[in-house]
Each structure stands twice: as C-alpha cells, then as structure tokens.
Backbone as CSV, one residue per row, in Angstrom:
resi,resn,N_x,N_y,N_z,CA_x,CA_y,CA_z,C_x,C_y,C_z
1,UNK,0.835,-1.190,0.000,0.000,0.000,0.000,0.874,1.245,0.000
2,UNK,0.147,2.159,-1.049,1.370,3.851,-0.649,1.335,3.918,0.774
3,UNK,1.946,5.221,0.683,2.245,5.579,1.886,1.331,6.728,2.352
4,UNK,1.330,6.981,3.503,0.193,8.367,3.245,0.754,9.340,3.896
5,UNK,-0.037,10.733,3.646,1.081,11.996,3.829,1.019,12.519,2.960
6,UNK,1.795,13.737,3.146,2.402,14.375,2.068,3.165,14.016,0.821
7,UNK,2.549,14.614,-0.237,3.325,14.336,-1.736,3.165,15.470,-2.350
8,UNK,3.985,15.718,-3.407,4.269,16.855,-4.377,3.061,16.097,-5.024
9,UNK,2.574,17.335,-5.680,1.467,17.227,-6.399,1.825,16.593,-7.609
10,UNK,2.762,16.586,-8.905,3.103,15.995,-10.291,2.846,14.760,-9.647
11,UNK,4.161,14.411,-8.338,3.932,12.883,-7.995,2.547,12.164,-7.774
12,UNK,1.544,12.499,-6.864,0.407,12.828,-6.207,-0.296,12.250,-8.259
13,UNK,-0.182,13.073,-9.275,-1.042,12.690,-10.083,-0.803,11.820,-11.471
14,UNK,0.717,11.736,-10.786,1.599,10.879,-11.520,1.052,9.025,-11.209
15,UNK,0.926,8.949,-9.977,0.462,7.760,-9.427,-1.045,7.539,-9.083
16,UNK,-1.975,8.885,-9.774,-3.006,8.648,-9.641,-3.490,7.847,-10.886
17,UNK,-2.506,8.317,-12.064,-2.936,7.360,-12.914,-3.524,7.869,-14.341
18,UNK,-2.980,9.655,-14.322,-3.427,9.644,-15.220,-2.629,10.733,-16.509
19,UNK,-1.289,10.206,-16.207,0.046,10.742,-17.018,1.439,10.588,-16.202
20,UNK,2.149,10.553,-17.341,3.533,11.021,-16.626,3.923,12.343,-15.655
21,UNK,4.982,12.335,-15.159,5.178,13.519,-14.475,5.027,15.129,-14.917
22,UNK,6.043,14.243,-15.660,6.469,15.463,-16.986,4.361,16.176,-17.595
23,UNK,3.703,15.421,-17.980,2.369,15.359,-18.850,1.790,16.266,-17.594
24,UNK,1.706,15.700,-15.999,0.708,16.273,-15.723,0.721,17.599,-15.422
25,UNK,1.839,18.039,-15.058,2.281,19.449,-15.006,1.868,20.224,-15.419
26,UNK,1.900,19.749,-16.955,1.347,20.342,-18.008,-0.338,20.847,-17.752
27,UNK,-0.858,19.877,-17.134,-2.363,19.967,-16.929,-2.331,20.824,-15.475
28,UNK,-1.229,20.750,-14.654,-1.462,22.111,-13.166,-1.220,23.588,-14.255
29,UNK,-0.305,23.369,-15.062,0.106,24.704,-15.595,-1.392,25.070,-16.363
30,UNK,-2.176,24.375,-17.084,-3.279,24.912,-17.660,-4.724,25.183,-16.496
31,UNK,-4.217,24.850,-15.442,-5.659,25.008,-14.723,-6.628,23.960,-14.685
32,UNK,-6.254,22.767,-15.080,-7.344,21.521,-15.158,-7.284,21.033,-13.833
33,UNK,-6.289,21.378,-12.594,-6.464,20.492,-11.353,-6.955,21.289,-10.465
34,UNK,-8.008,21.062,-9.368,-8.453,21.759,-8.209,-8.279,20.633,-7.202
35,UNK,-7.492,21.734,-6.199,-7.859,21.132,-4.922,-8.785,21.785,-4.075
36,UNK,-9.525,20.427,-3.231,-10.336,21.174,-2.447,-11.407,22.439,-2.900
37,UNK,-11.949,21.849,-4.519,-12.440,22.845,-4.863,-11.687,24.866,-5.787
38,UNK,-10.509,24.627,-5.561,-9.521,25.427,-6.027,-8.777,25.043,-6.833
39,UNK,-8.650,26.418,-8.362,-7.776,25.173,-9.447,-6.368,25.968,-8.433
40,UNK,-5.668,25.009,-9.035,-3.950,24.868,-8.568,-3.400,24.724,-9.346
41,UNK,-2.239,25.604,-9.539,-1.083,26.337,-11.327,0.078,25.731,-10.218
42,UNK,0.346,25.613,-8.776,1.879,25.765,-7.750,2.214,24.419,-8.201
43,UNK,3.438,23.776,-9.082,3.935,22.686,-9.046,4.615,22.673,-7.671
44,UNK,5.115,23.463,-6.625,5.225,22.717,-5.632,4.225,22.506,-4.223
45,UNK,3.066,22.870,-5.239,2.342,22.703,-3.771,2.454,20.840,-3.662
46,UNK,2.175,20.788,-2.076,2.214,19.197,-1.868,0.931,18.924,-1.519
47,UNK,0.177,17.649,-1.657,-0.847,17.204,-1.392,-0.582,16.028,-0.128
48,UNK,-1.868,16.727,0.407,-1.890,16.079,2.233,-3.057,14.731,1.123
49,UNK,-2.357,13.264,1.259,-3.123,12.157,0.779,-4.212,12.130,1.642
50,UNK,-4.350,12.196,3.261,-5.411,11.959,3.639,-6.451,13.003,3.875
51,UNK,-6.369,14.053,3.227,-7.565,14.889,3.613,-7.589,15.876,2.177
52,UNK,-6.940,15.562,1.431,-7.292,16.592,0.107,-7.902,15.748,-0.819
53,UNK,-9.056,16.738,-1.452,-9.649,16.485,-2.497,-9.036,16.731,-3.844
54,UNK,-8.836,15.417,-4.852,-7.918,16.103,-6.179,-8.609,16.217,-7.002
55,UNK,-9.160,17.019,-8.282,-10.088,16.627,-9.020,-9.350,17.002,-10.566
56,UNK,-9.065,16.424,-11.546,-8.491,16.696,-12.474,-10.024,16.515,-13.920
57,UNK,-10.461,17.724,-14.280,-10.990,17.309,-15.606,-12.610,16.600,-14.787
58,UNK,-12.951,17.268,-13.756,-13.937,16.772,-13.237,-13.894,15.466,-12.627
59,UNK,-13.000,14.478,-12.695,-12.942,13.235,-12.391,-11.961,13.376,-11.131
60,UNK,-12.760,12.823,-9.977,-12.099,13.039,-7.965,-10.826,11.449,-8.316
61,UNK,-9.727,11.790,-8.009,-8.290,10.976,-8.001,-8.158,10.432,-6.903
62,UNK,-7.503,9.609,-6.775,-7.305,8.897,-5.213,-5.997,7.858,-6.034
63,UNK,-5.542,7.783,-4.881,-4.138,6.756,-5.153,-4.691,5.500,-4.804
64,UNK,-3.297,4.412,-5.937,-4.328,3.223,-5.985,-3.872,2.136,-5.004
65,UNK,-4.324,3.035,-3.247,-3.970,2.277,-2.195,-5.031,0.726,-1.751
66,UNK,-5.674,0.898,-2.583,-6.688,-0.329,-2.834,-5.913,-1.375,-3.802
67,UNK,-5.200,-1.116,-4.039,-4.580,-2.362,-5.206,-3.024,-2.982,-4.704
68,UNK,-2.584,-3.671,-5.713,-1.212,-4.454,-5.066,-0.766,-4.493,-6.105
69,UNK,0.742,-4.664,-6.282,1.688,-4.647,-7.176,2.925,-5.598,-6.940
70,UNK,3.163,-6.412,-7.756,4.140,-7.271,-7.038,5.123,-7.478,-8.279
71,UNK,6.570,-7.863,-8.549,7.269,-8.211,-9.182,7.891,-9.629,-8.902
72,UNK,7.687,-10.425,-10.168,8.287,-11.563,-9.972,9.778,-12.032,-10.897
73,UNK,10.529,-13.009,-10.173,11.350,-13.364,-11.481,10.699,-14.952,-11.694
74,UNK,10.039,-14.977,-12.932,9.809,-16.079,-13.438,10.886,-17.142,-13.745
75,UNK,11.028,-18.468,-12.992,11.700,-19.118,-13.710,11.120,-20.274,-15.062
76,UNK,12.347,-20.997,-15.714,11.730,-21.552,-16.687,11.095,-22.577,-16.363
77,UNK,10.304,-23.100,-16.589,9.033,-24.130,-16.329,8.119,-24.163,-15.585
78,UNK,7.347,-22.904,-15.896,6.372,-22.119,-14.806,5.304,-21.958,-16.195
79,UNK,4.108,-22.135,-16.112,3.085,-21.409,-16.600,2.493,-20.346,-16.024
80,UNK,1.706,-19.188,-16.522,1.262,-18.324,-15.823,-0.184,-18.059,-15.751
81,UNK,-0.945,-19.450,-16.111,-2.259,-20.070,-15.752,-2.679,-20.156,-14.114
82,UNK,-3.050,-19.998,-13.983,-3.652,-20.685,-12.204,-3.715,-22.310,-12.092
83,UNK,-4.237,-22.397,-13.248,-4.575,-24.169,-13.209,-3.956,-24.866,-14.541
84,UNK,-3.318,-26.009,-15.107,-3.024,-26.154,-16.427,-3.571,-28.235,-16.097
85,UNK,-3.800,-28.183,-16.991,-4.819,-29.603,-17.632,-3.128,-30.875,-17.370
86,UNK,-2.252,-30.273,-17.520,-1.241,-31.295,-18.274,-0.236,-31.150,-16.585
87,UNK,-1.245,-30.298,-16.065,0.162,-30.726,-14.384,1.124,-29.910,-14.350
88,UNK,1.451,-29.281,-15.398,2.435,-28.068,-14.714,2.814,-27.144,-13.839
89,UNK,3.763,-26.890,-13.219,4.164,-25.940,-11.824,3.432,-24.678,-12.651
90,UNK,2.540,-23.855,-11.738,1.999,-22.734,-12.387,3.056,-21.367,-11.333
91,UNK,2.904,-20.045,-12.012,3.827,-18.540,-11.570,2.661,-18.893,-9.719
92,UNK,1.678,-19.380,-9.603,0.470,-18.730,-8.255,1.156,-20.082,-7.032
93,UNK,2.315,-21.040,-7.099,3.001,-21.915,-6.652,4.199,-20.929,-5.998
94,UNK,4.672,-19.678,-6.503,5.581,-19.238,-6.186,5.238,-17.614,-5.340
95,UNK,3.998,-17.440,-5.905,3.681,-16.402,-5.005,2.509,-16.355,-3.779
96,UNK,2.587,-16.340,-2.855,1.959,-16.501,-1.894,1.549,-15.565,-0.987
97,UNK,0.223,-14.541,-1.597,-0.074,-13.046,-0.932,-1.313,-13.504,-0.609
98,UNK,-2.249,-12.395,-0.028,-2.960,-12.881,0.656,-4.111,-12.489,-0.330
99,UNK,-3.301,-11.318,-1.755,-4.656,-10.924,-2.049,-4.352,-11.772,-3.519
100,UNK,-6.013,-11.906,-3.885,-6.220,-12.501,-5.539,-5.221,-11.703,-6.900
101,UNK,-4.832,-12.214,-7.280,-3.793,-11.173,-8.085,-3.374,-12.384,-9.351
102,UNK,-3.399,-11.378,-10.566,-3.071,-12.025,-12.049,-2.255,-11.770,-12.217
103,UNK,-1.553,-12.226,-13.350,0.023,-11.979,-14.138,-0.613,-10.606,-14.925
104,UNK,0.235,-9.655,-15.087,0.135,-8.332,-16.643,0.872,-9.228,-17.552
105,UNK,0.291,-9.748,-18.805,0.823,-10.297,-19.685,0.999,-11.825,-19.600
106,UNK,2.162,-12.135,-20.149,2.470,-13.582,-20.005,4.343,-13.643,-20.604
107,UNK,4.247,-14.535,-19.794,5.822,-15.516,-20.308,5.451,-16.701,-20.454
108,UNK,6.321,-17.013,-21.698,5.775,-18.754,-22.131,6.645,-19.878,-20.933
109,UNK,6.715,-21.260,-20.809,6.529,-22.204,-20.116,8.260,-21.973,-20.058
110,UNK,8.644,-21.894,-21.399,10.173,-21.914,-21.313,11.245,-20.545,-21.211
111,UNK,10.058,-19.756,-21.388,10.860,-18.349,-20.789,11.137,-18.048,-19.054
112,UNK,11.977,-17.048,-19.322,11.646,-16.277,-17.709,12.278,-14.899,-17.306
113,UNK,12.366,-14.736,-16.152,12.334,-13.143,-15.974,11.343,-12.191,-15.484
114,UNK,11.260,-10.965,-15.772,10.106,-9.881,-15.103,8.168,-10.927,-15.583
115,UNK,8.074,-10.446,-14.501,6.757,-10.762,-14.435,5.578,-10.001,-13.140
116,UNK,4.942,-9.280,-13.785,3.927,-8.435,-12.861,2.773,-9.360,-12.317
117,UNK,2.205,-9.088,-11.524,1.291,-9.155,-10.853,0.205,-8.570,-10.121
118,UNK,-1.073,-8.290,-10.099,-1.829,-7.106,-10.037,-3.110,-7.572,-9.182
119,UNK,-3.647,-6.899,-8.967,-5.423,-7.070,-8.855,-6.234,-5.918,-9.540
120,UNK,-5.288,-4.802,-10.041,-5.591,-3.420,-10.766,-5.585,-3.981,-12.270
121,UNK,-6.809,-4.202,-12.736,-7.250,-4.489,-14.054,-7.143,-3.264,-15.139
122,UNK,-7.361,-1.697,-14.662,-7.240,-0.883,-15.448,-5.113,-0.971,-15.384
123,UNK,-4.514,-0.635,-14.339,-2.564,-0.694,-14.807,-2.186,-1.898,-15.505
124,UNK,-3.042,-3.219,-15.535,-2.572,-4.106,-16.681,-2.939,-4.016,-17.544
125,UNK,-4.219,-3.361,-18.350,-4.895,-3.083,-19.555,-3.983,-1.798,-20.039
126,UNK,-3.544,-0.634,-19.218,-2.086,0.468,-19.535,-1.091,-0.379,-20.145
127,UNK,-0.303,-1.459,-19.728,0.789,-1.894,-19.388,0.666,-2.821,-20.908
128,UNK,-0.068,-3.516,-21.473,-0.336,-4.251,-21.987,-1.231,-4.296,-23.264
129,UNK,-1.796,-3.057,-23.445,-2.732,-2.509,-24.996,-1.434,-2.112,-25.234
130,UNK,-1.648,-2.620,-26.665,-0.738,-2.102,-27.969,-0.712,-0.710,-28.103
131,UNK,-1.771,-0.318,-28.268,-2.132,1.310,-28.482,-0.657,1.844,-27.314
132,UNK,-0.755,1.514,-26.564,-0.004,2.111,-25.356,1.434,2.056,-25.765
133,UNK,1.789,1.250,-26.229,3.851,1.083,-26.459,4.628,1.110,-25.708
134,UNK,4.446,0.211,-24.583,5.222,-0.173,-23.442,6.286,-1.021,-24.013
135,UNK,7.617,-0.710,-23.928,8.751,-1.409,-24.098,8.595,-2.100,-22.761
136,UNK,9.228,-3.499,-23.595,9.708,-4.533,-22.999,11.133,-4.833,-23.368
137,UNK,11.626,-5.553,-22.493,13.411,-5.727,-22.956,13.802,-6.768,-22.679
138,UNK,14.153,-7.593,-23.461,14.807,-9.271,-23.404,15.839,-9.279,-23.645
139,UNK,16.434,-10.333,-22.563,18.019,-10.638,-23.438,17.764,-12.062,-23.778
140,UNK,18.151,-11.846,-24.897,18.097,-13.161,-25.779,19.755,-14.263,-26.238
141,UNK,19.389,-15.471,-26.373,20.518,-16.284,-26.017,20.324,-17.338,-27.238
142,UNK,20.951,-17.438,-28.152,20.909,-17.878,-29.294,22.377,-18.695,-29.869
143,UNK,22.254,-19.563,-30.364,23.101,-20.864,-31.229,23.885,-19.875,-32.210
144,UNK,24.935,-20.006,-32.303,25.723,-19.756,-33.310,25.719,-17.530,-33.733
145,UNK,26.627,-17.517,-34.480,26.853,-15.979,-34.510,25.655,-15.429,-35.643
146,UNK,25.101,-14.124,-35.302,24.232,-13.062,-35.962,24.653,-12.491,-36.970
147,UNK,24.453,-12.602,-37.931,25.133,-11.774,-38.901,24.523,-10.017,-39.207
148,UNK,24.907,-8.968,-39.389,24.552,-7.688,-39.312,23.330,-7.448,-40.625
149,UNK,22.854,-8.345,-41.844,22.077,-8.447,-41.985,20.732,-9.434,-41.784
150,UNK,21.125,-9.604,-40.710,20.252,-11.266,-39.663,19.005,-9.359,-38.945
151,UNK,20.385,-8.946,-38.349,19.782,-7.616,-37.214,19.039,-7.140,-37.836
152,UNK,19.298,-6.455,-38.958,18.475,-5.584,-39.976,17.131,-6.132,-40.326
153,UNK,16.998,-7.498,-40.254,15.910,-7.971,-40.819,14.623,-7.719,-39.596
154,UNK,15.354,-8.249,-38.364,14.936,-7.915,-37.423,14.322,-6.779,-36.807
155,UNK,15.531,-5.740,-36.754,14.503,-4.606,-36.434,13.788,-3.710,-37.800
156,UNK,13.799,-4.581,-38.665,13.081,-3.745,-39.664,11.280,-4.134,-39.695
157,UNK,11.591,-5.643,-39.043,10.083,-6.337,-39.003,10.235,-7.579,-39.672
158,UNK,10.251,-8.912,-39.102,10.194,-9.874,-39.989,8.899,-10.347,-40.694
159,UNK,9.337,-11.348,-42.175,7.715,-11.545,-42.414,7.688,-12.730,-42.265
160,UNK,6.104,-13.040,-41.946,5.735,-14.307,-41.398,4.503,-14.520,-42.551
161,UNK,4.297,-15.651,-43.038,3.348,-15.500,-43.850,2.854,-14.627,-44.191
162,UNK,3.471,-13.934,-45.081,3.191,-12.570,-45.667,2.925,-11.615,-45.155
163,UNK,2.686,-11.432,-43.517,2.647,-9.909,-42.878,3.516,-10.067,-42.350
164,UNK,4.463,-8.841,-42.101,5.344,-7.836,-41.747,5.027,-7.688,-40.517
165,UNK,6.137,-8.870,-39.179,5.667,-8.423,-37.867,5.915,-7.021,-37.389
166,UNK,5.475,-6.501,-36.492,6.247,-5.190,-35.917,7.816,-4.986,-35.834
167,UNK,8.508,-3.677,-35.626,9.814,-3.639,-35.596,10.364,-3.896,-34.269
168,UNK,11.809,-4.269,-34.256,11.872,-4.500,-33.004,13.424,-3.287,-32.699
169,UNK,13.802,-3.252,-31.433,14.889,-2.783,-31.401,16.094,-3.614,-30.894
170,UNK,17.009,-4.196,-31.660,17.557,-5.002,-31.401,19.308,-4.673,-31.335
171,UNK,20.271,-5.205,-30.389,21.534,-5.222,-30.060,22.301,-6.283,-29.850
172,UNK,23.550,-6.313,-30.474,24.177,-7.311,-30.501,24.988,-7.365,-28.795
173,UNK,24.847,-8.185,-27.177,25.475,-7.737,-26.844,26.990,-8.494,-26.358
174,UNK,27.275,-9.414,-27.014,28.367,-10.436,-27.413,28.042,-12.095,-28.075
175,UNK,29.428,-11.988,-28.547,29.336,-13.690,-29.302,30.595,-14.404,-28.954
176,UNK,30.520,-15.143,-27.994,31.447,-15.992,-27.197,31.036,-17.227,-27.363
177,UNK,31.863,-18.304,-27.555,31.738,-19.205,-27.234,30.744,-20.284,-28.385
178,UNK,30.788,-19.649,-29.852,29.453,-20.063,-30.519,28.089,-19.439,-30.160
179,UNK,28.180,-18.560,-29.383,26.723,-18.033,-28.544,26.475,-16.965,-28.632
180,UNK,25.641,-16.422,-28.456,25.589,-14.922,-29.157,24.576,-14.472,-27.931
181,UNK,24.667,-13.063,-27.625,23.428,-12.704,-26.633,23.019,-11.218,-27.313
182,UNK,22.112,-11.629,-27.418,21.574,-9.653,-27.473,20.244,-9.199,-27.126
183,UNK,20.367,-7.786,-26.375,19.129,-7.454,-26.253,18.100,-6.784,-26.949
184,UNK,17.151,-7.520,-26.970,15.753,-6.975,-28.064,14.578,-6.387,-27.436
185,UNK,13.948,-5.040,-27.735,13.094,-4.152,-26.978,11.780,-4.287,-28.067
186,UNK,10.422,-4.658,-27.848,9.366,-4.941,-28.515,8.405,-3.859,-27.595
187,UNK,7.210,-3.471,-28.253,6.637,-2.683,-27.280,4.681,-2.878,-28.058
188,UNK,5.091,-4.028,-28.378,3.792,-4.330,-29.085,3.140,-5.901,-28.173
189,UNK,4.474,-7.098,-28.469,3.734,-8.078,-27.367,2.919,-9.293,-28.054
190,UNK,3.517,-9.054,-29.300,2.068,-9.947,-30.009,2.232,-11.959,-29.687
191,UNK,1.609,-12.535,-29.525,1.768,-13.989,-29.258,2.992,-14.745,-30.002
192,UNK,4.124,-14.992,-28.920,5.230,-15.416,-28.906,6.155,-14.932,-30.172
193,UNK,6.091,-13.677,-29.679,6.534,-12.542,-31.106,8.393,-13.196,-31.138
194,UNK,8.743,-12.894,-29.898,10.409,-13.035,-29.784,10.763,-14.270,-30.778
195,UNK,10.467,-15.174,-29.963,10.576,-16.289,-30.833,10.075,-16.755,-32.057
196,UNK,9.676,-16.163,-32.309,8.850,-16.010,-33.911,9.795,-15.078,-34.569
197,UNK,10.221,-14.482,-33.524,11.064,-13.799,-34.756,12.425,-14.107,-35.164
198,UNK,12.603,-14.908,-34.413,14.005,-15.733,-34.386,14.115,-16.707,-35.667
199,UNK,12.661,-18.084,-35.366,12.396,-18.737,-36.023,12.459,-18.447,-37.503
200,UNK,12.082,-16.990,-37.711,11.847,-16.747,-39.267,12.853,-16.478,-39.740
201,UNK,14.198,-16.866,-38.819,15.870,-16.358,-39.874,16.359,-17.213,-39.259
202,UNK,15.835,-18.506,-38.814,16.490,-19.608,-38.750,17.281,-19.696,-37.600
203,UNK,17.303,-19.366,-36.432,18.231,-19.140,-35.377,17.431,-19.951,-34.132
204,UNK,18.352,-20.568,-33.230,17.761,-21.303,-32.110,17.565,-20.896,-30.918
205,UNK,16.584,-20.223,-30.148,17.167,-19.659,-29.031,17.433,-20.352,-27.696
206,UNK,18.455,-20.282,-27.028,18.933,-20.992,-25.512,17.756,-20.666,-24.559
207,UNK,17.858,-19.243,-24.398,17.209,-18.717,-23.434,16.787,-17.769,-23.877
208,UNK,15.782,-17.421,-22.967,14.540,-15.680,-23.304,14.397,-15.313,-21.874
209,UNK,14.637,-13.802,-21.831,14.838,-13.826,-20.400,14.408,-12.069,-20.648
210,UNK,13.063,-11.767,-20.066,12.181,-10.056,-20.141,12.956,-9.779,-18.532
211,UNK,13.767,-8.620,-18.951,14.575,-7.871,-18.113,13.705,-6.735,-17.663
212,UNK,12.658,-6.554,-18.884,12.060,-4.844,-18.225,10.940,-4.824,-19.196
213,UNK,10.303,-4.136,-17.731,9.095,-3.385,-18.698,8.728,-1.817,-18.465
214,UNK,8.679,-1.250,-19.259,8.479,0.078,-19.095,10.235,0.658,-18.496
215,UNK,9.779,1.750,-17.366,11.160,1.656,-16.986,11.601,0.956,-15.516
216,UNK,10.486,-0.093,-15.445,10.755,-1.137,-14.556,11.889,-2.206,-14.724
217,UNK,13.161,-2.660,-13.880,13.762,-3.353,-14.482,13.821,-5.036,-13.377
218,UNK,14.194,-5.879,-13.777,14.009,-7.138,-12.622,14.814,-7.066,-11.566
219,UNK,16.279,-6.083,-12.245,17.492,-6.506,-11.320,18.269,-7.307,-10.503
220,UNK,18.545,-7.167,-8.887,18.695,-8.557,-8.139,17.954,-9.596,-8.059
221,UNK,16.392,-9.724,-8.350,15.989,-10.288,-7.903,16.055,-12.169,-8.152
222,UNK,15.576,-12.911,-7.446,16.286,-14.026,-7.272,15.421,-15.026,-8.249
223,UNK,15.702,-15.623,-9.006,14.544,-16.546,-9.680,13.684,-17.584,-8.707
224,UNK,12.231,-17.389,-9.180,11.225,-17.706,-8.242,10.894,-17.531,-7.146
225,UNK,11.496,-15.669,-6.956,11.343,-14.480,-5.550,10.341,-13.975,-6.185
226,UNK,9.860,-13.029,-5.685,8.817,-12.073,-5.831,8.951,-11.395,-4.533
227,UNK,8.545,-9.724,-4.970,8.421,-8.560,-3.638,7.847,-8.034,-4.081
228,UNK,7.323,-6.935,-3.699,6.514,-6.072,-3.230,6.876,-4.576,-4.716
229,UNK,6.216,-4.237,-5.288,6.441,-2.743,-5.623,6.798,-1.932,-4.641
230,UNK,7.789,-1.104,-4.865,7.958,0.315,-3.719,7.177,1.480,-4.563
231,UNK,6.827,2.287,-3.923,6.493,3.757,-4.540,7.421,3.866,-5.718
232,UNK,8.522,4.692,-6.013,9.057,4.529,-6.694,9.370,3.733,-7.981
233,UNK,9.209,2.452,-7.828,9.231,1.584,-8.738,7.550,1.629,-9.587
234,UNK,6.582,2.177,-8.442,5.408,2.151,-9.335,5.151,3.499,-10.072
235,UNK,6.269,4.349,-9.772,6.370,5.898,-10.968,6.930,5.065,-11.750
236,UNK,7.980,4.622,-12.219,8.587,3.995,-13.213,7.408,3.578,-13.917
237,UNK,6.348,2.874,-13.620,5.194,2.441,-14.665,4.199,3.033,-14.949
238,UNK,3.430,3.772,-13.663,2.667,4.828,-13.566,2.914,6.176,-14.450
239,UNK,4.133,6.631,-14.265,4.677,7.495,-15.246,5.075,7.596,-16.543
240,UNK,4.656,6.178,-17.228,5.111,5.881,-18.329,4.174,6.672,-18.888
C-alpha cells in the first residue's frame, strides 16, 4: 500500500494514474487540477493524501492504495495459468499473498524473468494494450553468430506468412563461445513474437529472459522471488 502523507502534487497525479510527471504538469500549468475545490497552477504545492480532495478534468483521483503490485522473477518451467490440464508448476506456486492477483501479460513455459502481478485491471490493460507502447526488454541467447544483416531484418520487421511483424529494437550484446546474446526491446507483445522472430531467420534460441518493462527493471531479484512494488518503482510504470 502507498504511503500516506504528504506528496508533491506531479507525484500525487503521476500515481493517480493519469500521465507522466512530466504530462501532468502540463495539466497544473493549464488550470485543469483543483484542490479542495480550487484550481492549482503551484507545481510545488504538496498534497496532504489523507484529507485533500484532487479533481483533475472533473474526475475526484485517489491513489491506488486499494490495489497491489508485485514483481516476480519467473523461472523456466512455470506457466502463468492458475490451473493447467497437463500438471504443470503454475507462476500462483511461487507467489503466496494474501490478495487474488493475475500476471500483466504472459511468459511462455520456457521463458523467464520480469513478471507483474496485479489485482488493478485498469494498470494491466495500460501496461499491456498495444495502443499504449510499453517497451519490454529481453536478453536473448541464441546458437551460433548473428550476422549484421540477420539484425536488420529484425529490427526492420520480420515476415511471417506474408505480414510484416512489428519492428523491433535489437543489439548485438556479445558472441562468445558459438553463442551470441543480445538485447531486443518490442513494445507491441504480439503472441510469442520473440521467438517467432528468431524462427523466421532460422536461429535457435537458448534462453529468453524479459529484463524490463516500461522503466521497470528485474534486477537482483532471485529466480522464483517475488516482492513487493515500492512507490518509486510504481512511478517507473505509472509514469510511463
């Protein structure tokens, strides 16, 4: 749960949910926010969470101390089903909260890495519509060396039966050993895009491993840990 108290107001409407920092400012500087009935232009006024009224655009804000946020590191051979027909270890084996909470998105059975968790149906429908263009960031682990028109094909869009997947942003970030790693940023998501896009230039991948989403990143965390969002970490998404 936030915290309650005092907050700078950008922050205050940054995590209410309805722009970046930078965006909402924009909306104190035009006069669209009242507090308490008063519009408010002061980017530093601070907002008392438990006793101010925010109203942006007619619509009353409240922080989303009703919801939960959790980060996981998925390991590989996890589904992110609740239940699977065929017996598999499911991601709801590794997390153990008290409240009902879904995956944002998905990682396939043999991937792993960042993985959200929510009970806030509107920040996973943000996080996860196309319309939106949330980068994601994989490092990818692949058989044998990339050639510089392998990349090109890649982030130009591969084709798959005649449509032209989305572009990707892709980096070579070494080739040791016969092995190649690089990281690839997609912000579209489409059903098992990574690997599809591999497949279509002939390449095998070792491992798939979503480092980030938005400007959320997995970091230390331990495979098949999960914690808690901090404030902070939920501007990183909130603010996207």
């Amino acid at each position: 749960m936030l915290q309650n108290g005092k907050m700078r107001i950008n922050k205050y409407l940054a995590l209410a949910g309805i722009g970046s920092r930078r965006k909402v400012e924009s909306y104190v500087l035009d006069g669209q926010v009242t507090i308490n009935g008063k519009v408010e232009t002061n980017l530093s006024r601070d907002i008392n969470t438990k006793k101010d009224v925010v109203v942006y655009n007619g619509q009353k804000l409240s922080l989303p101390s009703d919801y939960v946020y959790y980060k996981l590191h998925k390991p590989k051979g996890y589904i992110c089903s609740a239940n699977d027909e065929k017996g598999r270890k499911t991601i709801y084996e590794l997390v153990n909260v008290p409240e009902r909470v879904f995956s944002v998105g998905r990682l396939d059975y043999n991937s792993e890495g960042l993985l959200l968790l929510t009970n806030d149906g509107d920040f996973a429908n943000k996080l996860t519509h196309p319309s939106n263009h949330v980068d994601k960031e994989y490092i990818v682990t692949i058989e044998g060396e990339i050639l510089e028109s392998e990349l090109a094909v890649l982030r130009a869009g591969v084709v798959e039966n005649g449509k032209r997947m989305p572009k990707a942003k892709v980096k070579l970030i070494s080739y040791e050993n016969k092995v190649s790693r690089l990281s690839v940023i997609i912000n579209e998501g489409q059903n098992r895009q990574i690997r599809r896009m591999f497949e279509a230039i002939g390449k095998t991948i070792i491992l798939l491993k979503r480092v980030a989403i938005g400007g959320l990143r997995l970091g230390g965390l331990e495979r098949g840990k999960f914690k808690r969002l901090t404030e902070k970490e939920l501007l990183l998404l909130f603010g996207e």
